[in-house]
C-alpha positions as CSV (number, residue, x, y, z in Angstrom):
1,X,41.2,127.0,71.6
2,X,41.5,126.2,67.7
3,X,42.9,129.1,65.3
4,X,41.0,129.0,62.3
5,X,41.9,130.9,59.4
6,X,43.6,133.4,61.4
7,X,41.0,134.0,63.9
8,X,41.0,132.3,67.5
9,X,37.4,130.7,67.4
10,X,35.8,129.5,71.3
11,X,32.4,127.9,71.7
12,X,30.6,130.6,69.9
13,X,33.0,131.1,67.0
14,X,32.3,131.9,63.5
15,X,29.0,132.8,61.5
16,X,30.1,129.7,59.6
17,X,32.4,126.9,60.1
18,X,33.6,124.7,57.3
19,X,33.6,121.1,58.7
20,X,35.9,119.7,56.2
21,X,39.1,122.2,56.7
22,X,42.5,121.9,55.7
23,X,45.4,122.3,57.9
24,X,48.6,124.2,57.5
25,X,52.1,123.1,58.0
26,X,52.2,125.8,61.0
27,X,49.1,123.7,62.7
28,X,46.7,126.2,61.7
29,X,43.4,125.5,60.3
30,X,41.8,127.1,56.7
31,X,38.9,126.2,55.0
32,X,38.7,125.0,51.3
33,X,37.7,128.2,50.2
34,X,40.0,130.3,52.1
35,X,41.8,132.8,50.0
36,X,45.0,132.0,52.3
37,X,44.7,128.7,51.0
38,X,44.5,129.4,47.1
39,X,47.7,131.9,47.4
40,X,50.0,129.3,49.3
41,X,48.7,126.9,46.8
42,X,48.8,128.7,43.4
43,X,51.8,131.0,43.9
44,X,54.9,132.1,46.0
45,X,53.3,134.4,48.3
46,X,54.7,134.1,52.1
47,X,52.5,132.2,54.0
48,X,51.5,134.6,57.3
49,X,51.9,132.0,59.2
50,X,54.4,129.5,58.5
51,X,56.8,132.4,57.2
52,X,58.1,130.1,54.3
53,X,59.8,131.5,51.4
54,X,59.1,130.1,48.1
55,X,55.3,129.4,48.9
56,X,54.0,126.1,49.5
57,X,53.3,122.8,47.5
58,X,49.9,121.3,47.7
59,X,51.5,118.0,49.3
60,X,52.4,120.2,52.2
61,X,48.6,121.0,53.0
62,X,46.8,117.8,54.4
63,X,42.6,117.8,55.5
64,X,42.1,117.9,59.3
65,X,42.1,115.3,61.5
66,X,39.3,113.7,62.3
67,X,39.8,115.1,65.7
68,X,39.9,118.5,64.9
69,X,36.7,117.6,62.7
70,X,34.7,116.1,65.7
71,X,35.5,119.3,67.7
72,X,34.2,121.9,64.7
73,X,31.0,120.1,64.8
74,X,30.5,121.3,68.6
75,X,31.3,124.7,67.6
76,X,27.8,127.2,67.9
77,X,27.2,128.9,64.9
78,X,24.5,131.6,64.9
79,X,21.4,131.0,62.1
80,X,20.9,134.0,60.2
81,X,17.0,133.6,59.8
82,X,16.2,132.4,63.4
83,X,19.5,134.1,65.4
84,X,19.4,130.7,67.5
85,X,23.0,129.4,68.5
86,X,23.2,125.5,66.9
87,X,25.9,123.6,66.7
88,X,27.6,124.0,63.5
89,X,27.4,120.0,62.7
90,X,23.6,120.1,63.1
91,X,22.9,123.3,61.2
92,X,21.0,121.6,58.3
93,X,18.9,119.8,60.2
94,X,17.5,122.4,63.4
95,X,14.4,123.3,62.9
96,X,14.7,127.0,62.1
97,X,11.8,129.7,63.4
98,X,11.7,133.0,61.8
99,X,11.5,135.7,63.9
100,X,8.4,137.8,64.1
101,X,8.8,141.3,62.4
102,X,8.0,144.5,64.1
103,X,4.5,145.2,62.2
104,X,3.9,141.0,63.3
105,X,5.0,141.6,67.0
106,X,2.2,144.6,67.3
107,X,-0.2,142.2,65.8
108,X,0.2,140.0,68.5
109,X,0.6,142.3,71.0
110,X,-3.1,143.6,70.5
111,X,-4.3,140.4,70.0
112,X,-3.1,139.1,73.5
113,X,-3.8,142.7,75.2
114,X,-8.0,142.1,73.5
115,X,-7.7,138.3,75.4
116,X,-6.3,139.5,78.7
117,X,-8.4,142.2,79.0
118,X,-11.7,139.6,78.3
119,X,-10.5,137.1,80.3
120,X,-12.0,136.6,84.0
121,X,-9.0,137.6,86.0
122,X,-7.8,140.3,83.7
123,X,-4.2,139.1,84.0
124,X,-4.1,135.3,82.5
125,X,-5.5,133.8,79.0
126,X,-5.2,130.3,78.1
127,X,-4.9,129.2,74.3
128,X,-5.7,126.5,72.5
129,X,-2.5,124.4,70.5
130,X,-3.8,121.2,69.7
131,X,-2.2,119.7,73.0
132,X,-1.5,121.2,76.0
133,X,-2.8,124.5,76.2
134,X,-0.5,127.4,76.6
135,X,-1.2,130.0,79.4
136,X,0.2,133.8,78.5
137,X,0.2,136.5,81.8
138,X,0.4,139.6,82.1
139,X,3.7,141.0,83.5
140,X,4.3,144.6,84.1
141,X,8.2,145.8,83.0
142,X,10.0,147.1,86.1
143,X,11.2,150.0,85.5
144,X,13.5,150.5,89.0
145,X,13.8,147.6,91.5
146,X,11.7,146.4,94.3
147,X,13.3,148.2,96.9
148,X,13.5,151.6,95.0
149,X,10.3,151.2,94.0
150,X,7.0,152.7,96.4
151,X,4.8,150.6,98.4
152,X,1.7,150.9,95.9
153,X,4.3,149.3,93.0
154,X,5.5,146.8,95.4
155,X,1.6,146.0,96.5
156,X,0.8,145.2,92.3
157,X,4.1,142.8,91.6
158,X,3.0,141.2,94.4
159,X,-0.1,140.2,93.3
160,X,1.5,139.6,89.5
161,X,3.9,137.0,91.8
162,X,0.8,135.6,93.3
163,X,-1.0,135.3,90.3
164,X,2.1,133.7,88.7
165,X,2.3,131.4,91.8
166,X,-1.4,130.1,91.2
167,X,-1.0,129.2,87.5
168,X,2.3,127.5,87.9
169,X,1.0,125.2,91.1
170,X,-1.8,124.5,90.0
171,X,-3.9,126.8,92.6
172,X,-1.4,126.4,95.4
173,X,0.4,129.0,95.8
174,X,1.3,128.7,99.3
175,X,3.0,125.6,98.8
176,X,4.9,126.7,96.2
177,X,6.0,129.7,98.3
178,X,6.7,127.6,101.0
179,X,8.8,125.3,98.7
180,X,11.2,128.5,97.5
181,X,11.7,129.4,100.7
182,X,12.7,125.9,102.0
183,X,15.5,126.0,99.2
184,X,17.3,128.9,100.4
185,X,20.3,128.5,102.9
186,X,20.2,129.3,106.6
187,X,21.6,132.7,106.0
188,X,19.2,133.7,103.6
189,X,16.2,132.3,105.9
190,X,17.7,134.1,108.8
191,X,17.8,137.3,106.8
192,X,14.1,136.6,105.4
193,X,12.6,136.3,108.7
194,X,14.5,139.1,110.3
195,X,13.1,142.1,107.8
196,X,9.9,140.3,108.2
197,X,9.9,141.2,112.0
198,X,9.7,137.3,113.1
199,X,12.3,136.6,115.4
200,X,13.7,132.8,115.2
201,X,15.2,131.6,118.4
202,X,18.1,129.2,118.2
203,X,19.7,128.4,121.8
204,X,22.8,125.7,122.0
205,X,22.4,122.2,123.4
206,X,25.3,123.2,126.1
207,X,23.5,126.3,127.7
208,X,20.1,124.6,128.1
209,X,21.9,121.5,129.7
210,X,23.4,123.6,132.1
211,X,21.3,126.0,132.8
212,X,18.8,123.1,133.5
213,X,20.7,120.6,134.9
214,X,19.3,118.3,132.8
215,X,20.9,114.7,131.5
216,X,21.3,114.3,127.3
217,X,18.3,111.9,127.3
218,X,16.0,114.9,128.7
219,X,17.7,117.7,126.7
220,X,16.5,115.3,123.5
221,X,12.9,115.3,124.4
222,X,13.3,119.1,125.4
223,X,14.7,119.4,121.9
224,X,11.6,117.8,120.1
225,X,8.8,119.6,122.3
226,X,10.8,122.9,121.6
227,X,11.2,122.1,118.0
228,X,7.1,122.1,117.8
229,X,6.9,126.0,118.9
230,X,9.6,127.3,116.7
231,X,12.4,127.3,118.7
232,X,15.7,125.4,117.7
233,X,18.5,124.0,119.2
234,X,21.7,123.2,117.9
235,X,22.5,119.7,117.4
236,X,23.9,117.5,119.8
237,X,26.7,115.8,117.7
238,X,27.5,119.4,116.6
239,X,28.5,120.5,120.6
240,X,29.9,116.8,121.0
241,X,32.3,117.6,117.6
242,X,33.5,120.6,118.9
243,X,34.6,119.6,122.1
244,X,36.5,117.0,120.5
245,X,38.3,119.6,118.3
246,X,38.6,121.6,121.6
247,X,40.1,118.8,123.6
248,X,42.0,117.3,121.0
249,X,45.4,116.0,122.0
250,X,46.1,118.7,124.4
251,X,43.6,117.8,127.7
252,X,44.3,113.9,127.8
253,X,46.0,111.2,129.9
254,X,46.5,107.8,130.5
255,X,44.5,105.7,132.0
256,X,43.7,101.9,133.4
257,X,41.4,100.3,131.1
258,X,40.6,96.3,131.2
259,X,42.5,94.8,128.6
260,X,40.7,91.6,126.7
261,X,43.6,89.3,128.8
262,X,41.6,89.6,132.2
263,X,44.2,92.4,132.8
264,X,45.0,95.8,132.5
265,X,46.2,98.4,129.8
266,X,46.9,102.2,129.9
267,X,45.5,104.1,127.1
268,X,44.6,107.6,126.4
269,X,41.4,109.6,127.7
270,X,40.6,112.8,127.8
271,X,41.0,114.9,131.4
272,X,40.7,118.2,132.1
273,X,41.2,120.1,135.9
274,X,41.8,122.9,137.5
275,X,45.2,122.9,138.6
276,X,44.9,125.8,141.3
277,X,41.6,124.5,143.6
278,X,42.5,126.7,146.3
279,X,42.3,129.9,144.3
280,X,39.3,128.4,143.1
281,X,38.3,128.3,146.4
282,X,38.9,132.1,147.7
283,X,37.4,133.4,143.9
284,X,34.3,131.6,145.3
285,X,34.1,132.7,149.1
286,X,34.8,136.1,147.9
287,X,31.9,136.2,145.4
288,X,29.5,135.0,148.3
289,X,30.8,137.8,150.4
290,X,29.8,140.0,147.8
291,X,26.7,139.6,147.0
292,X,25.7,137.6,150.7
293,X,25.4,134.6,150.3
294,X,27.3,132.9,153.1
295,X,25.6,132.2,156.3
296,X,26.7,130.1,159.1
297,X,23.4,128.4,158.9
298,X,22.7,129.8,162.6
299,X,25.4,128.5,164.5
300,X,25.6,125.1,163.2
301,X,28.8,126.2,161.7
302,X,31.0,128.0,164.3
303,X,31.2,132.1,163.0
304,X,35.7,131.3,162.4
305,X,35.1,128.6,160.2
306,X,34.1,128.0,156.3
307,X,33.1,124.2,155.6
308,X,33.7,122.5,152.5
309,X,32.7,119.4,151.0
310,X,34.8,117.5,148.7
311,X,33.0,114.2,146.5
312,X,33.4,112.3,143.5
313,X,30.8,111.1,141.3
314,X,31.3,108.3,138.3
315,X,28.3,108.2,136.0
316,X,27.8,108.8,132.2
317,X,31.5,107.4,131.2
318,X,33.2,110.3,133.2
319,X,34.5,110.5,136.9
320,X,33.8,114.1,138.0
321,X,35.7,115.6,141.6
322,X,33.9,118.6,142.7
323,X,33.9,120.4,146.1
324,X,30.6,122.7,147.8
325,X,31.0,125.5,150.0
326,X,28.7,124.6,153.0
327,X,28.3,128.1,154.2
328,X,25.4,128.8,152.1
329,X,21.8,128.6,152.5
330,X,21.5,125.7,149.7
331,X,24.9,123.9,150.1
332,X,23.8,120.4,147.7
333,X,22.3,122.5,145.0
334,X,24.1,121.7,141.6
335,X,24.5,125.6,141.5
336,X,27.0,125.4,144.4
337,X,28.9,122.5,142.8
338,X,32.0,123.4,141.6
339,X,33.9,120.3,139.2
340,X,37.7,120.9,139.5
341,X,38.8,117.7,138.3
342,X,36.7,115.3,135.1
343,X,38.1,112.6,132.8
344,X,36.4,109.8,130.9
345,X,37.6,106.3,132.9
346,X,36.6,104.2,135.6
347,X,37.0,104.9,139.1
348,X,39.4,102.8,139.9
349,X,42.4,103.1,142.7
350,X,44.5,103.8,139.6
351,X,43.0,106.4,138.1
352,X,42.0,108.5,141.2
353,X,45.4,108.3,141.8
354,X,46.6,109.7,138.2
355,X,44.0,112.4,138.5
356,X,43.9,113.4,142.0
357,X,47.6,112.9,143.5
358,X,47.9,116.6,141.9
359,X,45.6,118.2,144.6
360,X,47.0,116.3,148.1
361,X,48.8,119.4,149.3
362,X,45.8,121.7,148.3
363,X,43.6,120.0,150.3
364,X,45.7,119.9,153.2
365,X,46.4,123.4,152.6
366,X,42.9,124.4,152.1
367,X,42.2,122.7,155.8
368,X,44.5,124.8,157.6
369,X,44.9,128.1,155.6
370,X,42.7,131.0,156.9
371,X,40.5,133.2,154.7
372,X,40.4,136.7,155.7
């Protein structure tokens, strides 16, 4: 910020700026004709400022720099026949438009009110300029907002929007509409088509997978078919970053890996388990006794015992260990699969046993423990 004759002057500082100024021995800036200036100069009055005694000599008082020029130049300076803000080094040469006066303005006013009201639509009128024709409409003034106002108001800017929409795209309004409403954000969008009444459906990659046991490759083409009827799902590499930030550094292990010398190296994958199976176990039976879903498939399994099956399956990058309650009426479904144990490496002797050795003496609990 520049002080400038004792005034702190910003972007929009004084009616006029003298571009040639001097500059006091304080840092201060005058101009030439400053009074300041002449009373330092011509007699022993104080300087406000500086607080010299004995007044100033002219060899004390030295033109700007040329700096402190440049920036004056940028400095907006209103014109007092147009009111238009310039910058004060181009003031000579803007070209300056007098405004209208009042008995001028109610010339005009009538004049466009006579067009408008011959004109085919009643609400535009084009005018001739020599080159490209200018277009004046006619706006009503709100007088409250939209949503103070009642539904016949709301009903008549609509139309002045719609009318507005048609001269400005050329008579397609709906693709302009459709082009301000693609550059809102999602939030707006979702607010827009909830006090509209249209619902928009967005489900998460991780439910649909799940719920239809489906591989990535399928959920993808589900995604795209979806897509078509309105309905969204999130993206995949969304879900996939987020289990990365879940997983972090927390669920990981080492693990064998072929190393590029025909050997092996141990390096760090991710693994996550249950570490209580058998727990896992009773939470399960109990739930089926709940709601009656065990059978003993009639008599195949003898009425003291509850089977389970215990498998591995490699596939996808990841080795999952799982176990099925038998005594229900659909033991293989993927609904009755339970993973206890998952992490991304090969199936080899040494990774089982880096992942698995945790569950040896559940297991041979869970064969000789009885339930209920």
């Amino acid at each position: 910020m520049l002080s400038y004759c004792g005034n702190e002057i910003e972007l929009n500082g004084l009616p006029e700026v003298d571009l040639e100024p001097l500059e006091l021995p304080c840092g201060k800036l005058a101009c030439t004709s400053c009074g300041i200036v002449e009373r330092v100069t011509t007699s022993s009055t104080v300087c406000p400022c500086c607080l010299l005694d004995g007044g100033l000599v002219s060899t004390e008082i030295r033109p700007a720099s040329n700096l402190i020029q440049l920036l004056l130049k940028d400095v907006l300076v209103q014109c007092v026949v147009c009111h238009r803000d310039v910058k004060a080094g181009y003031y000579e040469e803007h070209e300056c438009t007098q405004s209208l006066t009042p008995g001028e303005e109610r010339e005009a006013a009538e004049m466009l009110k006579r067009a408008i009201s011959t004109s085919p639509d009643q609400a535009t009128v084009q005018l001739a300029t020599g080159g490209t024709p200018m277009i004046f409409m006619k706006v009503t003034k709100a007088r409250h907002p939209t949503t103070a106002a009642c539904s016949r108001t709301v009903k008549t800017r609509c139309s002045e929007m719609h009318t507005a929409r048609s001269v400005i795209s050329g008579g397609e309004p709906s693709a302009l509409l459709e082009s301000e409403v693609l550059t809102l954000n999602d939030e707006e969008k979702k607010s827009l088509l909830e006090k509209a009444g249209i619902t928009n459906v967005s489900i998460g990659p991780a439910e649909v997978k799940t719920g239809l046991t489906i591989p990535w490759n399928r959920l993808r083409l589900l995604r795209r078919w979806l897509k078509a009827s309105g309905v969204s799902l999130a993206g995949e590499e969304r879900m996939r970053y987020i289990c990365r930030r879940i997983v972090g550094n927390n669920l990981k292990a080492l693990f064998s890996f072929p190393s590029t010398s025909c050997g092996e190296e141990l390096r760090v994958a991710a693994l996550v388990y249950i570490p209580d199976v058998v727990l896992k176990v009773v939470d399960l039976l109990e739930e089926n006794q709940r709601t009656g879903h065990l059978t003993w498939h009639d008599g195949v399994i003898p009425a003291s015992e509850i089977w389970l099956k215990l498998g591995g399956d490699k596939g996808g990058g990841s080795f999952k260990m799982n176990f099925q309650i038998v005594n229900v009426a659909a033991p293989n479904s993927v609904h009755n699969t339970c993973v206890f144990c998952c992490f991304e490496a090969d199936d080899t002797v040494t990774n089982l046993h880096i992942a698995l050795d945790r569950y040896k003496d559940q297991v041979a609990h869970l064969q000789g423990m009885q339930w209920r």
